[in-house]
C-alpha positions in Angstrom: 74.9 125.9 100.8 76.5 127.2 97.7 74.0 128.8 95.5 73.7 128.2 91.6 75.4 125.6 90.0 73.8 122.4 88.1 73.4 119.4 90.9 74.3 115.7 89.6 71.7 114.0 87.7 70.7 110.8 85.2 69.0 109.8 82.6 68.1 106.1 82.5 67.1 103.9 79.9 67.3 99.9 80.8 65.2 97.0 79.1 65.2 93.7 80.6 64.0 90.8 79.5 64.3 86.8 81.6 62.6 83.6 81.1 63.2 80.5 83.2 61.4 77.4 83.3 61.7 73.4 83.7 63.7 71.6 80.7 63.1 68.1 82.0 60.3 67.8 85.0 62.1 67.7 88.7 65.5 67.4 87.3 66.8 69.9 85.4 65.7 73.9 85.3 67.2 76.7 83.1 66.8 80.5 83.7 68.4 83.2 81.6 67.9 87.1 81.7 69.1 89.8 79.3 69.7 93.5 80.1 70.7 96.3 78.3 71.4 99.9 79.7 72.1 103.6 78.0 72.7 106.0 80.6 73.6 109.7 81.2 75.5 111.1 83.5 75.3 114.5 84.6 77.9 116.3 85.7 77.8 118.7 88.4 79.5 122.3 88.0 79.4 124.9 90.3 79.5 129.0 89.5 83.2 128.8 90.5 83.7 125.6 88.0 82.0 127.2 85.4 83.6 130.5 85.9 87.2 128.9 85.0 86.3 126.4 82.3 85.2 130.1 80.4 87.9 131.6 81.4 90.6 130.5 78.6 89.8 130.7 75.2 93.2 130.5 73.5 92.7 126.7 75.0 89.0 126.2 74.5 87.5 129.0 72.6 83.9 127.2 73.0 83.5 125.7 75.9 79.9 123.6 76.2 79.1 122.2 79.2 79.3 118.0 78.1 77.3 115.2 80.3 78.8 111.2 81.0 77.4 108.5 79.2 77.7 104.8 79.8 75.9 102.1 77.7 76.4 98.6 78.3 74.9 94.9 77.7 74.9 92.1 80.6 73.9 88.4 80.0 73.1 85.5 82.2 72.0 82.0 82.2 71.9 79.5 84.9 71.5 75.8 84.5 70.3 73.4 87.8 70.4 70.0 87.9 69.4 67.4 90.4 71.6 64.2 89.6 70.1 62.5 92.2 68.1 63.4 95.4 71.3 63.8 97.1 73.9 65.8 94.8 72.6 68.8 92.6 74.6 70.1 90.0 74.3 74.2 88.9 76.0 75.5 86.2 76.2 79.5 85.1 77.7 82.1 82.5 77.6 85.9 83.2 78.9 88.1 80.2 78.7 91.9 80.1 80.8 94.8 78.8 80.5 98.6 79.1 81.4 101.9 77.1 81.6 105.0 79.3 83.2 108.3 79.6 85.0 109.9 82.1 84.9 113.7 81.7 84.8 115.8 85.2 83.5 119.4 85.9 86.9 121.0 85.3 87.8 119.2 82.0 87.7 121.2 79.3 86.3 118.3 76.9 84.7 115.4 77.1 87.1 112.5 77.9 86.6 109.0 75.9 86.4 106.4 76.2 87.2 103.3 78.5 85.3 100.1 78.3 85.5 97.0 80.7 84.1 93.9 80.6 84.2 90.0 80.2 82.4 86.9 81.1 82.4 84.9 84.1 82.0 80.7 83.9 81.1 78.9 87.3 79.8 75.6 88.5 79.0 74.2 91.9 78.3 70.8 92.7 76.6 70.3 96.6 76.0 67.4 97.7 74.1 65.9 101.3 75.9 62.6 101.9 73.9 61.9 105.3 72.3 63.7 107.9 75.3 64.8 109.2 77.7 65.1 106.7 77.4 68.0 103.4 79.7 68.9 100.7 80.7 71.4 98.0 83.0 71.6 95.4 82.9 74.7 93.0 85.2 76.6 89.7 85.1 79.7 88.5 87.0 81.5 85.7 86.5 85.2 84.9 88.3 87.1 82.0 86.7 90.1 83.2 89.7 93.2 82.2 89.9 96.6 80.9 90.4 98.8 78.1 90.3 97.4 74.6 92.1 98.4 71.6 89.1 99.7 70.1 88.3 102.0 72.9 91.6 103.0 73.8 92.3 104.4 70.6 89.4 106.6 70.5 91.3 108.1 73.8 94.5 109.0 71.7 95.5 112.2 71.8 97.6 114.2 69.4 98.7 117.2 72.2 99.4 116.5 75.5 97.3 117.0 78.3 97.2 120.4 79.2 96.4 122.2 82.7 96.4 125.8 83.5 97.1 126.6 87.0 96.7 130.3 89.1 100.5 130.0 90.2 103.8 128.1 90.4 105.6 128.8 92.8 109.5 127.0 93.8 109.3 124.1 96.0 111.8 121.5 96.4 113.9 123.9 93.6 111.1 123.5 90.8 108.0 125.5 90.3 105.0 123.8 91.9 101.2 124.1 90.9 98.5 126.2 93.6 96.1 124.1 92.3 94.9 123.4 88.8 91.7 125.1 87.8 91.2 123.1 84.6 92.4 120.2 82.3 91.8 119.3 79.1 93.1 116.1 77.6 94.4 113.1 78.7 98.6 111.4 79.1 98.3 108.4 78.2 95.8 105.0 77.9 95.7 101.9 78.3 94.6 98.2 77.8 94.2 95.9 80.4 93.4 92.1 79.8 93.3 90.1 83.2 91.7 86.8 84.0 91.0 84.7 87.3 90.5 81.0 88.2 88.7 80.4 91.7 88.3 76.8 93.1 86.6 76.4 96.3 85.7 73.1 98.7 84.1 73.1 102.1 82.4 70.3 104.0 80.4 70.7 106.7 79.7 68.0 109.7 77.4 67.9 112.8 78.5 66.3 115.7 75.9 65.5 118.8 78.1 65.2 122.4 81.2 66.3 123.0 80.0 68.6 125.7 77.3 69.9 123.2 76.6 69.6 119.9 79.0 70.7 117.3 79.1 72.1 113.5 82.7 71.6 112.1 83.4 73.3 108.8 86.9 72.9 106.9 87.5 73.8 103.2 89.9 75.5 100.7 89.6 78.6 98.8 91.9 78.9 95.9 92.5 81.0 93.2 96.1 79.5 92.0 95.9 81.9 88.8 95.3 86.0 88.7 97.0 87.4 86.0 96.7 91.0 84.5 98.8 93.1 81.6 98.8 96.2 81.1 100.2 98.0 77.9 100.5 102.0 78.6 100.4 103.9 74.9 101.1 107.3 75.8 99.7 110.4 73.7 101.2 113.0 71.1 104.7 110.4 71.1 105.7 110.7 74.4 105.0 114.8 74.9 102.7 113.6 77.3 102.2 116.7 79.4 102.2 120.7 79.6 101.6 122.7 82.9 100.5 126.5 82.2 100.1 129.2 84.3 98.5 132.3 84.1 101.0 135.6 84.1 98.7 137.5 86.3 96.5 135.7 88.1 94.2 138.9 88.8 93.6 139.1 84.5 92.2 136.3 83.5 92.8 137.9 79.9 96.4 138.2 81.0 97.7 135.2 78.9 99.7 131.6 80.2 102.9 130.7 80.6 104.3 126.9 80.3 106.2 126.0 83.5 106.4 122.1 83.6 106.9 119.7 79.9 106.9 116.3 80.8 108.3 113.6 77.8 108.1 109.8 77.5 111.1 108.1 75.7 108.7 105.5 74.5 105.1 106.0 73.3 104.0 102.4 73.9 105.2 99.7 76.4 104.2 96.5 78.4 103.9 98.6 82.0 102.7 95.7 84.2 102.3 92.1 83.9 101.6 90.3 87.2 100.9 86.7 87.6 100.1 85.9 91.6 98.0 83.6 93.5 95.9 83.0 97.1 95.2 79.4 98.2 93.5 79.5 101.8 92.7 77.1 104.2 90.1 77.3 107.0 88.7 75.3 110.0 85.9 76.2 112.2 83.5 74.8 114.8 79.9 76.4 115.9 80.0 75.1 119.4 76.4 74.8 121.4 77.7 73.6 124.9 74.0 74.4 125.8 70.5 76.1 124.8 72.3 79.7 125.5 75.6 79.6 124.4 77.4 79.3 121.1 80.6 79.7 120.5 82.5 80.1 117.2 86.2 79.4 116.7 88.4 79.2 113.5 91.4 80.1 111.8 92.2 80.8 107.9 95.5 80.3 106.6 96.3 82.6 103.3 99.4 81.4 101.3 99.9 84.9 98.7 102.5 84.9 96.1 102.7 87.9 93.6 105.0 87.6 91.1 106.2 90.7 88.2 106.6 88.8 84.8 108.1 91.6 83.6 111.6 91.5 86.0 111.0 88.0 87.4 110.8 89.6 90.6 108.5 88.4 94.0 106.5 90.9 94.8 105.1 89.2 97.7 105.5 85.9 99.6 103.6 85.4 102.9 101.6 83.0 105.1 99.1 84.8 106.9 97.3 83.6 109.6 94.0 85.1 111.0 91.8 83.6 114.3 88.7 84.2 114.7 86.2 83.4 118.0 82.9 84.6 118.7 80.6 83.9 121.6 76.5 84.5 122.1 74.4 84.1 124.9 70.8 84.5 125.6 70.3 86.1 128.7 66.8 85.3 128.8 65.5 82.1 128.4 62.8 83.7 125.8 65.5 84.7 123.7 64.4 87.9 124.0 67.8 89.2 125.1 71.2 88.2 123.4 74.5 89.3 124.1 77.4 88.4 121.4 80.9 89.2 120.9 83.5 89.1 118.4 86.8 89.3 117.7 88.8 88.4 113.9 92.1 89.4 112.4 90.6 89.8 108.6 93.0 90.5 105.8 92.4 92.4 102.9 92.0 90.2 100.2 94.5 89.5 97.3 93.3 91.3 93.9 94.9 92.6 90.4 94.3 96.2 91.6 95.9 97.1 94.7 98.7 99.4 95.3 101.4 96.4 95.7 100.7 95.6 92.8 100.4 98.6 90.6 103.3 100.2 92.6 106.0 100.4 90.3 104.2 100.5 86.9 104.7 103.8 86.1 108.0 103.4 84.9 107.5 100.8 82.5 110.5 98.9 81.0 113.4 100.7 78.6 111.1 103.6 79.5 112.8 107.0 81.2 110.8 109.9 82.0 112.1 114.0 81.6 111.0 116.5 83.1 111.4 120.1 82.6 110.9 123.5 84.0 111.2 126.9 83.6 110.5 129.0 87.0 110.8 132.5 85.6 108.7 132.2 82.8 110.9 133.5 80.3 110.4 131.1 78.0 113.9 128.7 78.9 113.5 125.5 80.7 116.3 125.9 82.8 116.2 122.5 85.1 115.7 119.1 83.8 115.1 115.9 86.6 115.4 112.5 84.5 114.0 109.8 86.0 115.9 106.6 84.5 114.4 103.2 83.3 113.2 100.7 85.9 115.6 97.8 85.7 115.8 94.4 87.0 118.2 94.9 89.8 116.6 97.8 91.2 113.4 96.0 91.0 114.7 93.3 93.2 115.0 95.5 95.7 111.2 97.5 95.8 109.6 95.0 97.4 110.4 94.0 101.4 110.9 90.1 101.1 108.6 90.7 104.7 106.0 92.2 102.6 102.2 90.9 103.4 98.3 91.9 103.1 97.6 94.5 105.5 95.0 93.1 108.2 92.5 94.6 110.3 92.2 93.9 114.1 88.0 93.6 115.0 86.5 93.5 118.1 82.7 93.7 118.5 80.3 93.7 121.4 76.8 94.3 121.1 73.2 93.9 122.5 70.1 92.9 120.9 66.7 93.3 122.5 63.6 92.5 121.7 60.2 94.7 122.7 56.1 93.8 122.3 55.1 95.1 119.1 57.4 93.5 117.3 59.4 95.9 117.7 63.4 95.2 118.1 66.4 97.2 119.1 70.3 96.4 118.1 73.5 98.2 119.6 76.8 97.6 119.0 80.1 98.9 119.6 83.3 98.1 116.8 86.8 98.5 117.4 88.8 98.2 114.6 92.6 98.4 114.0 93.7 98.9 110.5 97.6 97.9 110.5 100.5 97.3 108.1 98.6 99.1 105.1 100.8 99.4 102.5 103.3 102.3 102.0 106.6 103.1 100.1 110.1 104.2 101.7 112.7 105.8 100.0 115.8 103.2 100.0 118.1 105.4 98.3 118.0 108.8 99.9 120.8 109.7 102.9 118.3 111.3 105.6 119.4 113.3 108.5 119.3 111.2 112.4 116.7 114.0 113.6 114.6 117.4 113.1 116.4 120.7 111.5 119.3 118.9 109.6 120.2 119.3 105.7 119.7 116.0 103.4 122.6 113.9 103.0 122.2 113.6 99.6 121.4 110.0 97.1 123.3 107.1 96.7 122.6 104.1 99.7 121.3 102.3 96.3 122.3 103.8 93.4 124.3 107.0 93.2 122.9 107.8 89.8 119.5 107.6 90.8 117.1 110.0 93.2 114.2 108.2 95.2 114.0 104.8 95.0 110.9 103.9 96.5 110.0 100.3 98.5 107.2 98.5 99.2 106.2 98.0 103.2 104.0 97.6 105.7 103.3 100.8 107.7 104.7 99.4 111.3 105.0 102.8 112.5 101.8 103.8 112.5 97.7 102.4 112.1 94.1 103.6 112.0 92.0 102.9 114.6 88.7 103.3 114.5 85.7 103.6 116.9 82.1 103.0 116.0 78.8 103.1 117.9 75.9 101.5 116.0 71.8 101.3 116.8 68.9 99.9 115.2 65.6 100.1 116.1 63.0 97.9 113.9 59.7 97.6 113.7 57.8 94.4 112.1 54.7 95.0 110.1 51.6 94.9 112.3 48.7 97.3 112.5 49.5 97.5 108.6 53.0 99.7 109.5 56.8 98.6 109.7 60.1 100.9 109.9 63.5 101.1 110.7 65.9 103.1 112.1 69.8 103.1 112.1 72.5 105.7 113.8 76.3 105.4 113.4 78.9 107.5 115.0 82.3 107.0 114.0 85.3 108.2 115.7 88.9 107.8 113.8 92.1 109.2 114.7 95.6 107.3 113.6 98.3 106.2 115.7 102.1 106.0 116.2 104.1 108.0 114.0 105.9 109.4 110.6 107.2 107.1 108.4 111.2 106.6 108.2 111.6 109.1 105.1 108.3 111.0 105.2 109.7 114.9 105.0 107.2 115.7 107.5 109.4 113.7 110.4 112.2 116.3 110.0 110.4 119.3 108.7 107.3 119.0 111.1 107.7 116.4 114.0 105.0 117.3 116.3 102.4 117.8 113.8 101.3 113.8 113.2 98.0 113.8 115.0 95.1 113.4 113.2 91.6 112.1 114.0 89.6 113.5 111.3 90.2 112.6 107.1 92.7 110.3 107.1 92.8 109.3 103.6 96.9 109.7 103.4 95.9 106.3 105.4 92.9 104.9 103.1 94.6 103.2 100.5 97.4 102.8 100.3 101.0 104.4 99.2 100.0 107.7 100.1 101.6 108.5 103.4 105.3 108.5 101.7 105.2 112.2 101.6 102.4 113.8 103.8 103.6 117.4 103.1 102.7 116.9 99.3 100.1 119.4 99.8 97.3 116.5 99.2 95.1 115.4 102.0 91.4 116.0 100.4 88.5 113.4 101.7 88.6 110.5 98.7 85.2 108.5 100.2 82.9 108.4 103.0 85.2 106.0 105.2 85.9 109.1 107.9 82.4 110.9 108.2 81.6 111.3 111.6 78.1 110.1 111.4 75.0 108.7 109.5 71.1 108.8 110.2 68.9 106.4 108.1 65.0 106.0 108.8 62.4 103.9 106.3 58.9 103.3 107.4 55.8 102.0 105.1 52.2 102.3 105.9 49.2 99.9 104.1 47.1 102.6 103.9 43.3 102.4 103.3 41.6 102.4 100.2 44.8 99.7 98.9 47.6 102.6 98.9 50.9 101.5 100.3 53.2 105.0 101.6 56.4 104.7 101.6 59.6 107.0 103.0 62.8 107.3 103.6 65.2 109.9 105.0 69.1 109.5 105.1 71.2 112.3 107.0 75.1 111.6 105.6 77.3 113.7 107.5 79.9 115.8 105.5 83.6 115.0 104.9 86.8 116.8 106.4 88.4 118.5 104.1 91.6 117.3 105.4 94.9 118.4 106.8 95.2 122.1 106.4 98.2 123.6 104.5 100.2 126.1 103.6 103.5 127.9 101.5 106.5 129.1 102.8 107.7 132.3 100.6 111.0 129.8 100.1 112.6 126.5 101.2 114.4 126.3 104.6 118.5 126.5 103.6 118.8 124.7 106.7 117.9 121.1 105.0 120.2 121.7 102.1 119.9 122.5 98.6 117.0 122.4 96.8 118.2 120.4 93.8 120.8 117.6 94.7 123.8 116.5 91.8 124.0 113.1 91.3 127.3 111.2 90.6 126.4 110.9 86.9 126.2 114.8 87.0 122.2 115.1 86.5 119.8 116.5 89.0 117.4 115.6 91.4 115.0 117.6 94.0 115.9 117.7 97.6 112.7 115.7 99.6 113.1 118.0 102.6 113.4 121.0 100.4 109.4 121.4 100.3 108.0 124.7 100.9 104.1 123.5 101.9 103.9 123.3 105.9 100.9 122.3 108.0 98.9 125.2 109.2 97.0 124.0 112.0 94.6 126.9 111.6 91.5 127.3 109.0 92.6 130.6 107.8 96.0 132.5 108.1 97.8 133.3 110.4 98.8 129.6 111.0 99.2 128.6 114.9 102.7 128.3 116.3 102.8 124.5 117.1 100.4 123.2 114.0 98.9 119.6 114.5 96.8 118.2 111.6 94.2 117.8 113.1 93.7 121.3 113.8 91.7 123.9 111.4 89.8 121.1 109.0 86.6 121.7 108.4 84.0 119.4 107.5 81.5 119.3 103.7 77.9 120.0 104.7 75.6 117.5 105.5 73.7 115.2 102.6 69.8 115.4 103.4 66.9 114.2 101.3 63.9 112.6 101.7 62.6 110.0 99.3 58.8 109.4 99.3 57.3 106.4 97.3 53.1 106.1 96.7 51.4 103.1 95.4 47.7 102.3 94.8 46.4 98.6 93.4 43.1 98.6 91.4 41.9 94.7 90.1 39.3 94.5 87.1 38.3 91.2 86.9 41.0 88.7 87.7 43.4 91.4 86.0 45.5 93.8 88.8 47.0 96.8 88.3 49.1 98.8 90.1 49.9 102.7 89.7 53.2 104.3 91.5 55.3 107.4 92.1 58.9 107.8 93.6 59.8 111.2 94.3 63.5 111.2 95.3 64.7 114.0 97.0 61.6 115.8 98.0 62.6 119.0 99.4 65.4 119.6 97.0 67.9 119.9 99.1 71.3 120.1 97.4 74.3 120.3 99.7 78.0 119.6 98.4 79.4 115.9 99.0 82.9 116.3 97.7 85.8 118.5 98.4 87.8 120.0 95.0 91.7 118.8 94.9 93.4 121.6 96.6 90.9 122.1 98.9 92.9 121.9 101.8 95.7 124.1 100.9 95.4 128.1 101.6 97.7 129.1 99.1 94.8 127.5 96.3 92.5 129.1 94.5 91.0 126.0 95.0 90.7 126.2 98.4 87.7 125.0 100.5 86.0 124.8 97.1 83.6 121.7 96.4 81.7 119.7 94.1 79.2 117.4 93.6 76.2 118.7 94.3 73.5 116.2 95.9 70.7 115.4 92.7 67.6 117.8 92.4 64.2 116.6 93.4 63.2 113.9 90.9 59.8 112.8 89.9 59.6 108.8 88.9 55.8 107.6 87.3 55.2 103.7 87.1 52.4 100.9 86.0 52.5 96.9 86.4 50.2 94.9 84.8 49.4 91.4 85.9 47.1 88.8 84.0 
């Protein structure tokens, strides 16, 4: 465990208030609720975190360590009515909106603000037409979106966002950060407006005979209208960036260089305006052939059309079609025993915010980016890389017309069993497939046929362009994951209940490189991986692998997790509670390293272009898997090998109660002690991490919260 250091933490202060009650006796009922929330986030720094956001004073003379806040409103009111005893009628309106901050523990100040929020506005109608048959019919429409004006402007900048980095050395002919030990300021903001309509019908019928008895469900799901803007303003008039780096990383005092200007042509412009739509069809059956079996079977249609407003381009146009069938049986006439099993095709559902749809959008209209770069740190930016406007016609081709939601493949068996006591045990064993996620592959770019051959240049597209990136499904290669599951419960009798849950996880990914991924020419063998795969997560991250990026971004790939809870009616009218959670730590990822220069073999490292400008050579990368936790690296490097994992989140939670009564009045005294034996391992791996040639390297943050002490009363009369 890393010593010193301030640990997460928060300060909360909530008020609620709710009151429902009848408005007209057995037919109509009201309830609304009110909440409002000011909290503070801590932000946990380690020694080495606070060691570099002291360490440059010509940027932040003052540093002072700054905390996240986030203060917000939420309202709700729900109206039921009962029209008559068979149809009932319930109406509802959610509004809420919050103001937060977003600063992290290497930012040099406090980054503000963003604020989201809208209201929601639903209704259901369900109705019981006979024994047999039931229906429902609901609407919803949400303008839930993102930044406003108002808090977007208190973002502006009038620099650009500046961050100083140990060393740059060349890759792909331009000098390439080691990893950035801090940032202050931000490149640009941005508003977001979105809103959803979501209509939805099912009905529902039972059927005696038929070789059993039957439950037939059908209905639509529809949300014919999700739309989303997106206006990007970017900072200081389109300066939007600096990269520094210090002259001699061994003297802090030694001073920083510039070695990277990035420019915007425009400061403000419309960068994404998406208009799609999801109407599904389903049809099931819950089949009871007899007093052991049932059987489920269905299907679900999705018919998904994204459309750009801003091009008039398709995005996306597919019919998807995913099965499902599920069996149970009691193997035991007691029920006592039941085994079940399961398999779907489930896929991932169509929203405002994946990467299809913000793919692209970084280029916004009669917008061109420059970059520029000066390697030798005399003070000349001696290579420029332009990266035109985004135009229609190029557009048109960024997106596969094959193009569709990636899908996962999930089979299930398990065993449930149940003991005297009451006291019952679950296991279960998942196989999951995650296939066609989504990816990019470069369209314009003239690769080699094979390993150890130079770059052919650009030009299958566009010869005055460089990458030209498209949207696909990752054919070549999917995630498959393993998982073994277990519960063991315990009702409440002789005044004590608890459970008890295990998970082991085993992940690895499957087939191979993408087409244009510089890792297929520069490092075939290395592709297998079966521990942080978050180049696979996602989305759109697997287009170049030997970027040098790779850290753990969640807890989707920890290998396990332990979770017990127990509670004990104690005598004299205590009630003990605990809990314990045992979170296993995250891979740091695929382990790399920096070549002293590029390989001449693969070409060189900046390519001409027909209109004369310049672009980098993809193959010309000097970061390599390592295979090997610390140098030297091994001879055949997969990347799997050398990755280490974060160490383990433990804590214990203990919660103590104890009701008194005075007269017909009760009262009831508490306290939650969170974290009791302080334990305060890392949870998250620093960007950079992975990579040996960063200063950053297996460095971490995030420290797990201290022990926490929380006091409470209730009065009842």
């Amino acid at each position: 465990m890393a010593p010193g250091g301030t640990p997460t933490s928060q300060s909360i202060n909530q008020w609620d208030a709710s009151l429902g009650g009848p408005i007209k006796k057995d037919k109509m009922w009201v309830f609304g609720a009110y909440r409002y929330a000011d909290l503070g986030i801590g932000v946990s720094r380690l020694p080495l975190d606070l060691q570099f956001d002291t360490s440059f004073p010509t940027i932040q003379p003052n540093f002072v360590p700054f905390n996240n806040f986030s203060t917000g409103s939420q309202h709700f009111a729900k109206v039921t009515t009962a029209l008559n005893p068979k149809h009932e009628l319930t109406t509802l309106y959610q509004y809420q909106h919050a103001n937060s901050t977003s600063g992290r523990e290497r930012d040099l100040v406090q980054i503000c603000c963003s604020d989201a929020g809208g209201g929601v506005y639903s209704g259901q109608l369900q109705s019981v037409w006979s024994n047999r048959f039931t229906s429902s019919i609901s609407g919803s429409y949400n303008n839930k979106g993102g930044n406003s004006l108002s808090a977007a402007a208190q973002s502006q900048g009038a620099a650009p966002q500046i961050t100083i980095s140990q060393a740059a050395p060349l890759s792909r002919g331009i000098p390439t950060t080691t990893g950035v030990l801090v940032t202050q300021g931000v490149t640009s903001v941005t508003q977001s407006p979105a809103s959803m309509v979501v209509l939805r019908g099912d009905m529902t019928y039972f059927k005696e005979g038929w070789g059993g008895s039957h439950e037939f469900k059908t209905g639509i799901w529809a949300a014919p209208r999700l739309a989303r803007d997106q206006t990007t303003n970017y900072v200081n008039g389109g300066y939007t960036l600096q990269e520094l780096r210090q002259i001699n990383p061994n003297d802090p005092n030694g001073g920083l260089v510039p070695f990277h200007e990035q420019f915007q042509s425009v400061p403000t412009t419309l960068s994404l305006s998406e208009r799609d739509r999801d109407v599904a069809f389903y049809v099931q059956d819950s089949w009871k052939p007899n007093s052991r079996i049932t059987a489920n079977m269905g299907i679900r249609t999705n018919f998904v059309h994204r459309h750009d407003e801003i091009f008039n381009v398709d995005r996306e146009r597919a019919t998807q079609v995913g099965p499902r069938v599920g069996v149970s049986y009691m193997v035991t006439d007691d029920a006592r025993n039941v085994l079940r099993a399961s398999y779907g095709r489930l896929y991932e559902q169509t929203n405002g915010r994946d990467y299809i749809v913000t793919f692209a959008s970084g280029l916004p209209v009669g917008s061109s980016i420059t970059d520029k770069y000066d390697a030798n740190g005399d003070g000349v930016f001696e290579t420029t890389i332009v990266t035109p406007a985004a135009t229609a016609q190029v557009s048109a081709q960024q997106f596969n017309p094959n193009v569709h939601n990636p899908y996962v493949d999930e089979l299930v068996v398990g065993f449930a069993k149940q003991f005297p006591g009451r006291i019952a045990l679950d296991v279960s064993g998942t196989h999951r497939d995650l296939k066609d996620g989504y990816t990019l592959v470069d369209i314009n770019g003239i690769y080699p046929s094979g390993p150890n051959q130079p770059f052919g240049g650009f030009g299958l597209v566009d010869p005055n362009r460089g990458q030209i990136l498209q949207e696909n499904n990752r054919t070549w290669a999917y995630v498959e994951l393993n998982v073994i599951e277990m519960t063991l419960a315990k009702n409440m009798s002789h005044n004590f209940q608890g459970t008890m849950s295990v998970t082991r996880q085993w992940q690895s990914i499957q087939g191979t490189w993408g087409p244009t991924d510089p890792a297929r020419f520069l490092q075939p063998d290395a592709f297998p991986n079966n521990h942080d795969l978050s180049q696979y997560l996602f989305g759109n991250g697997d287009t170049n692998t030997l970027s040098g990026g790779g850290r753990e971004s969640g807890v989707a790939y920890r290998p396990y997790s332990i979770r017990l809870a127990g509670q004990y009616l104690a005598p004299y009218r205590l009630t003990i509670g605990v809990s314990y959670v045992d979170q296993a730590g995250g891979w740091v990822g695929p382990v790399v390293t920096q070549l002293p220069a590029a390989n001449p073999i693969f070409g060189p490292s900046l390519v001409t272009l027909a209109n004369g400008t310049t672009q980098t050579n993809p193959l010309a990368t000097t970061i390599r898997y390592c295979g090997a936790a610390t140098l030297p690296c091994s001879a055949n490097p997969i990347r799997a090998d050398g990755q280490t994992r974060n160490e383990d989140e433990r804590y214990l939670q203990l919660h103590i109660t104890r009701d008194f009564s005075v007269g017909r009045h009760r009262f009831m005294t508490g306290v939650n002690i969170f974290n009791l034996f302080n334990n305060g391992a890392m949870t998250q791996w620093n960007t950079g991490a992975n990579q040996i040639y960063s200063p950053n390297y297996l460095s971490r943050f995030n420290r797990t919260s201290s022990r926490q002490a929380q006091f409470t009363f209730k009065f009842t009369y």
